[in-house]
Each structure stands twice: as structure tokens, then as C-alpha cells.
C-alpha positions, 0 to 999 in steps of 0.5 A: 367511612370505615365500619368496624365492629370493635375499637380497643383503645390503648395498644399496650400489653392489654389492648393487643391482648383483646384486639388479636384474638377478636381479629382471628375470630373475624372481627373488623378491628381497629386499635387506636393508641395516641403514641407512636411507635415505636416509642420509648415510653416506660412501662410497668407491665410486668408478665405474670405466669397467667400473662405468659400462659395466654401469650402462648396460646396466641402463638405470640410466646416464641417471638417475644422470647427470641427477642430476649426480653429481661426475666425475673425468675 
């Protein structure tokens, strides 16, 4: 049996979210989601500036910008 210390269900934007800085401080980490990926279900999430602000400081910001994802401004 595996032991770990957080289990975030649903790995959209918010599960990533908690899951990525609890796995850097050292957490065991499990992210439990019922799709499967990659998947092409519809989101609604939109990224607010505060949103864009914490990407960044996961270090995540760059990547996803490289892929060219569609802004409103």
C-alpha cells in the first residue's frame, strides 16, 4: 500500500495548483483526476491576472506561453 501525505482530487487548473508547490516543499503527492489525458473536454477556466501571477512563480508561466494559448487583452 502507498502512503502519502496529500491527495488532491481533480487535476484541472486548481488541482495542479495545490498539488505542484506541496510536492516541491516535499510532500508525497498523489493527484487523482477521472479523465483521462489528454482529454478534450471543454473548460471554462479562464486565467486572471492573479492566476498569471502565481503561474509565474511556479515557474510554469513560460511553457505555457510558448504554447500560444489564446488571450483576451
Amino acid at each position: 500500500m502507498e502512503q502519502v501525505d496529500v491527495v488532491v482530487v481533480g487535476a484541472r487548473l486548481a488541482g495542479c495548483a495545490v498539488a505542484a508547490p506541496l510536492a516541491r516543499a516535499g510532500r508525497r503527492v498523489v493527484v487523482l483526476d477521472r479523465m483521462r489525458f489528454p482529454s478534450d473536454q471543454l473548460s471554462t477556466h479562464v486565467l486572471l491576472p492573479a492566476g498569471t501571477s502565481e503561474l509565474a512563480k511556479l515557474g510554469a508561466l513560460p511553457r505555457i506561453l510558448a504554447l500560444k494559448p489564446s488571450q483576451v487583452r
